[in-house]
C-alpha positions as CSV (number, residue, x, y, z in Angstrom):
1,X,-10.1,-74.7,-18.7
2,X,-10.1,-78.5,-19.9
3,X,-8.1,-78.9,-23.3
4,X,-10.0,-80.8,-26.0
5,X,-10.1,-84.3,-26.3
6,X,-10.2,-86.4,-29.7
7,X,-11.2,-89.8,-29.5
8,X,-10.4,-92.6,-32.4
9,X,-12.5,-95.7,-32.0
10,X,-10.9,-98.5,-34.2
11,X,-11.8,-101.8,-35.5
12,X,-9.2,-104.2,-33.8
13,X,-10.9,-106.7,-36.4
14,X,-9.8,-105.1,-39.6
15,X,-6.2,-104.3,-37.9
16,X,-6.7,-100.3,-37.3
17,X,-4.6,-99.9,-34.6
18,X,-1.5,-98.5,-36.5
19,X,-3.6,-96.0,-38.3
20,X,-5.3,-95.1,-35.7
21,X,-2.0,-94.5,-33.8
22,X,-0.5,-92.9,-36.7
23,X,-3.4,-90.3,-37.1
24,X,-3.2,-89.8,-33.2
25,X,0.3,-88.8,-33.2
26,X,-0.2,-86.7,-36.5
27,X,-2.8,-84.3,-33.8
28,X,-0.3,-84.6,-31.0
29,X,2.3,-83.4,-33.1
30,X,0.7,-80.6,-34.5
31,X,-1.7,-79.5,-31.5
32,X,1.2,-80.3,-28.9
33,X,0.5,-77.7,-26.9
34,X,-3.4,-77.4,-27.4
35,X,-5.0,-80.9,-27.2
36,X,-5.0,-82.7,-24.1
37,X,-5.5,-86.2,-25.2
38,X,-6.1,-88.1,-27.5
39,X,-7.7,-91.8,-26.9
40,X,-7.4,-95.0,-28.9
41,X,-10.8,-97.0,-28.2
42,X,-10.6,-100.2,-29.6
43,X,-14.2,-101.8,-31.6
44,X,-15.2,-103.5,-34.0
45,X,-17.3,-103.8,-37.1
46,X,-15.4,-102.1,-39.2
47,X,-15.7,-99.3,-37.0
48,X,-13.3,-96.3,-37.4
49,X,-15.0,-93.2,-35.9
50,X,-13.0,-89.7,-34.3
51,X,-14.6,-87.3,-32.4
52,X,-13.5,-84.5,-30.1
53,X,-14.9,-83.3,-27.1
54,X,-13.9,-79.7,-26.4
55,X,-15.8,-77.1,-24.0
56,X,-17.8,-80.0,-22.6
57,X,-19.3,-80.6,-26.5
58,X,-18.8,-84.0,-27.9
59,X,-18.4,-83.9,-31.9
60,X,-17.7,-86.4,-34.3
61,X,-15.9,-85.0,-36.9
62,X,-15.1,-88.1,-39.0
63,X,-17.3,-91.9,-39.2
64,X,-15.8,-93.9,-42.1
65,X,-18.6,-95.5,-42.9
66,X,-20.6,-92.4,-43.4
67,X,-17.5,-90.8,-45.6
68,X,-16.9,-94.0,-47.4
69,X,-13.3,-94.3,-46.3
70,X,-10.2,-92.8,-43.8
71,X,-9.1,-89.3,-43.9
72,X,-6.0,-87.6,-45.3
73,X,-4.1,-86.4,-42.6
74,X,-4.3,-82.6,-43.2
75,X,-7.8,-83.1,-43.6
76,X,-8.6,-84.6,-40.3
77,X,-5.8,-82.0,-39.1
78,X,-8.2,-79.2,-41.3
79,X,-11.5,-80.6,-39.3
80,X,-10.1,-80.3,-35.4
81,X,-8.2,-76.9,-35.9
82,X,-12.0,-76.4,-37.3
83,X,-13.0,-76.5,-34.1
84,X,-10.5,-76.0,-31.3
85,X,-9.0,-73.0,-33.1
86,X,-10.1,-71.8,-36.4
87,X,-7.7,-69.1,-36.5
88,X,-4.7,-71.1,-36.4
89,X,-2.5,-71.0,-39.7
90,X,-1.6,-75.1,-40.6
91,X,1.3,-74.3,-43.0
92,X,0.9,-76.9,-46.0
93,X,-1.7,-78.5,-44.0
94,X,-4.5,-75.6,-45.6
95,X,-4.6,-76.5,-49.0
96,X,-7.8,-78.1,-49.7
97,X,-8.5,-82.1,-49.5
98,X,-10.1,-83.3,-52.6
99,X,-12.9,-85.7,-51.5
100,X,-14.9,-88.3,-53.3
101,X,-16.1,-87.2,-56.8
102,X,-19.8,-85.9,-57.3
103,X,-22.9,-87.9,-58.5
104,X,-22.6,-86.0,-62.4
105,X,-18.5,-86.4,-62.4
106,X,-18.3,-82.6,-62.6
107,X,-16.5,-81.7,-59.8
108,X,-14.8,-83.1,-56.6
109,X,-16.2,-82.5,-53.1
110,X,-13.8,-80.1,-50.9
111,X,-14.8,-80.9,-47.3
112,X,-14.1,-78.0,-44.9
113,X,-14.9,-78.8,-41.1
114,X,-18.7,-80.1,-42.2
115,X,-19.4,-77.5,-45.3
116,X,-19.0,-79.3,-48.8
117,X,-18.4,-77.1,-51.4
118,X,-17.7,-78.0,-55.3
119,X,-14.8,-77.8,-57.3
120,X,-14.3,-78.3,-61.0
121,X,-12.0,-80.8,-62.3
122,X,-9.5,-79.1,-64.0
123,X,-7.0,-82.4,-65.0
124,X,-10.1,-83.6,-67.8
């Protein structure tokens, strides 16, 4: 069986390589022994885009310019365990990743691997 593969296309324009790197060995670290590779493709555009292929399905599981910005770490982490192995217990890494704030300011959006789901500000 092929281990997954996770693909970060970067924008060599905009200087992405170091994050790009960074978030690669974030997965490396944490999937050592799962993932297989993961790929830095440079592009351009302002193009920042990660997907994984993993039993021969290609998925992109993060496009910056449809999220309106990067990641968190643990929340990229959050989206390929997601897929490659939802079991598997991240540690610190589970607590949710507040997103962007909602259209009415009620509630931040809690992305877990493709469902949003709505939490209430509690800090105002």
């Amino acid at each position: 069986m092929t281990k997954p593969r996770v693909a970060i296309e970067y924008c060599t324009q905009c200087r992405w390589m170091l994050r790009a790197a960074w978030f690669a060995q974030e997965l490396l670290t944490t999937f050592q022994d799962v993932i297989g590779e993961v790929a830095l493709i440079p592009a351009s555009g302002g193009h920042f885009v990660v997907t994984i292929t993993h039993e021969g399905k290609e998925s992109c599981i993060w496009n910056r310019k449809d999220e309106g910005g990067f990641p968190e770490a643990k929340q990229l982490k959050q989206l390929v365990r997601n897929i490659i192995n939802p079991e598997q217990d991240l540690g610190h890494s589970d607590k949710p990743v507040k997103g962007r704030a909602t259209a009415d300011g009620s509630g931040d959006v809690i992305k877990t691997g493709g469902e949003q789901t709505k939490e209430v500000c509690t800090d105002c």
